[in-house]
Residue frames relative to the residue before (quaternion, step in Angstrom):
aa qw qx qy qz dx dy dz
X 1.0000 0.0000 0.0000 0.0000 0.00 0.00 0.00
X 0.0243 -0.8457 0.4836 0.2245 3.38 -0.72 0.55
X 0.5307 -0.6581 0.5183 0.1294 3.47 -1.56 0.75
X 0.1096 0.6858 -0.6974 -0.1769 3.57 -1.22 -0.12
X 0.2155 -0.7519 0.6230 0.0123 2.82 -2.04 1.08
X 0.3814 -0.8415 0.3827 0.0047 3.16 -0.36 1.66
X 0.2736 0.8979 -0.3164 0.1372 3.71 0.27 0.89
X 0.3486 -0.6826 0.5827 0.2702 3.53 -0.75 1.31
X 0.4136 0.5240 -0.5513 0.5004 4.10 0.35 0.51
X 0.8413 -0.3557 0.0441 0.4046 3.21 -0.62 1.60
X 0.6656 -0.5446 0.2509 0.4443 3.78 1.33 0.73
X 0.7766 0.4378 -0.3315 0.3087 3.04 -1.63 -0.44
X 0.4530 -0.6287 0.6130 0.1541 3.42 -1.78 0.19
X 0.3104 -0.7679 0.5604 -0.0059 3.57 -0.31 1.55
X 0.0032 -0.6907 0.7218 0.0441 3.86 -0.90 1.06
X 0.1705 -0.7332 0.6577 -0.0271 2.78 -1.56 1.25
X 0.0993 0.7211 -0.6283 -0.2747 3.70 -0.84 0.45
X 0.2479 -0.6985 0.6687 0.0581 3.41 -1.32 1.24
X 0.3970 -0.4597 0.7026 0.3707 3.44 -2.06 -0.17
X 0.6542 -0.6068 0.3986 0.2121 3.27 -1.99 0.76
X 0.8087 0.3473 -0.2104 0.4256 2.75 1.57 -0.82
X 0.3522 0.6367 -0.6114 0.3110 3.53 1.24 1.23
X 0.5377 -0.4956 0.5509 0.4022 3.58 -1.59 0.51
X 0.6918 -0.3359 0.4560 0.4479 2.90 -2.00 0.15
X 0.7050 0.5338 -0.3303 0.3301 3.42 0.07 -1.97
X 0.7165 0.4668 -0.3497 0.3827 3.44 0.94 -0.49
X 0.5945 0.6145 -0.2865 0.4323 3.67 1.78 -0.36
X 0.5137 0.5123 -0.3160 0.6114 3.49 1.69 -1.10
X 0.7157 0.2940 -0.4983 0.3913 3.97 0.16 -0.63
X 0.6416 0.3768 -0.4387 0.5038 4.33 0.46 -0.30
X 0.6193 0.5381 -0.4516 0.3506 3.49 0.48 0.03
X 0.5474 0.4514 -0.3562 0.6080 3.74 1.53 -0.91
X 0.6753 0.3831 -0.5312 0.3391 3.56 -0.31 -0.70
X 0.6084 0.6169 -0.4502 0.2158 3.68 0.35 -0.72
X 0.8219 0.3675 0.0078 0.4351 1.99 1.07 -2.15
X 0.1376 -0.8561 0.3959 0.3024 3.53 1.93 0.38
X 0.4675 0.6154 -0.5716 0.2754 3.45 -0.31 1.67
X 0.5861 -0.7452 0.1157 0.2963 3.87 0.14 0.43
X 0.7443 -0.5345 0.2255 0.3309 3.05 -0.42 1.27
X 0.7875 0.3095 -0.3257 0.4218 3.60 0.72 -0.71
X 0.4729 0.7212 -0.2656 0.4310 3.19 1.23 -0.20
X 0.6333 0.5147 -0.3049 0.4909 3.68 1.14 -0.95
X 0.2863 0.8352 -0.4575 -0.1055 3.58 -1.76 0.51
X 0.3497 -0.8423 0.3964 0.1058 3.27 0.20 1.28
X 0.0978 -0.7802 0.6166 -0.0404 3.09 -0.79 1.45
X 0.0521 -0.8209 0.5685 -0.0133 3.50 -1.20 0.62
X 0.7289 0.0249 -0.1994 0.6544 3.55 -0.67 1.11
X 0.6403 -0.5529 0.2538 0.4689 3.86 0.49 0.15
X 0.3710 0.6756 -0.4607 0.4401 3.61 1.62 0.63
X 0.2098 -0.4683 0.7684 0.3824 4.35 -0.90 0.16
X 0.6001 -0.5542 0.5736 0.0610 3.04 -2.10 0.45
X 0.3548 -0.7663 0.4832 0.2312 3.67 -0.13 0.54
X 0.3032 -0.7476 0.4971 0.3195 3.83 0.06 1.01
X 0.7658 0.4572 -0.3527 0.2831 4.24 0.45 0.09
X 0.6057 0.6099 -0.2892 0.4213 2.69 1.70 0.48
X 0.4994 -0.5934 0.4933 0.3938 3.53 -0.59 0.96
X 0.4625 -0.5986 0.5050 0.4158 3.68 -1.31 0.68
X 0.6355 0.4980 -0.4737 0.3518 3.97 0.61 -0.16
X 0.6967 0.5744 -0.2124 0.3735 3.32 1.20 -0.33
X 0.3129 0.6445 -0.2913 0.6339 3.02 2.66 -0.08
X 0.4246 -0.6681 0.5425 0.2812 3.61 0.43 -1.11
X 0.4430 0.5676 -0.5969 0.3539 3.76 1.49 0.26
X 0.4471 -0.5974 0.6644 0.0425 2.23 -2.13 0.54
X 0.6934 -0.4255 0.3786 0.4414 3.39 -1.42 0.10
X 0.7854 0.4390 -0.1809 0.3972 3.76 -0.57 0.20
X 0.3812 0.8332 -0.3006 0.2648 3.21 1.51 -1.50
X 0.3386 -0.6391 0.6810 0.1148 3.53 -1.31 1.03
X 0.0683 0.7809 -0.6168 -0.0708 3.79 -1.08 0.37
X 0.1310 -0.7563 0.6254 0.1406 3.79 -0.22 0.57
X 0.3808 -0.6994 0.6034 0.0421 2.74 -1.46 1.62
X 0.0847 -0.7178 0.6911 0.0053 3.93 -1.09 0.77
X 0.0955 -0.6930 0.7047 0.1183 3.67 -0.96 0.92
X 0.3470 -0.6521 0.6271 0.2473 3.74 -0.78 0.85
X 0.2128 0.7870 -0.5785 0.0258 3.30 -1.10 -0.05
X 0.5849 -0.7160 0.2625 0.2761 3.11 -1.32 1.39
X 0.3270 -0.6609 0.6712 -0.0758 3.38 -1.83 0.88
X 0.6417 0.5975 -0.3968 0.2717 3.38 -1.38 0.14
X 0.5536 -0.5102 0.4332 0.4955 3.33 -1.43 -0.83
């Protein structure tokens, strides 16, 4: 199935074909390598929901085609 991941991390719009029955946590870890930033840092949000990394992306409900938007958190403060 393939995916797209929409990110304001150096631009552009990442296609991805995955299996349904990979976890998220496994999408956020091919998503750093691409985007070579760290894994804990990555979150994928869909319909305006973040994604639960133990779910399987078929158990998310994506579909073929599906948009995901990618958010890297990242630290702040004093």
């Amino acid at each position: 199935m393939k995916l797209s991941i929409v990110t304001a991390i150096g631009g552009g719009l990442l296609e991805l074909d995955v299996d349904s029955h990979q976890t998220i946590a496994q999408l956020k870890r091919e998503v750093s390598r691409m985007k070579k930033i760290p894994a804990n840092t990555v979150i994928l949000v869909h319909h305006g929901q973040q994604l639960d990394d133990g779910e399987t992306i078929k158990s998310c409900g994506l579909q073929e085609g599906d948009k995901l938007y990618l958010i890297a958190r990242t630290k702040g403060g004093f």
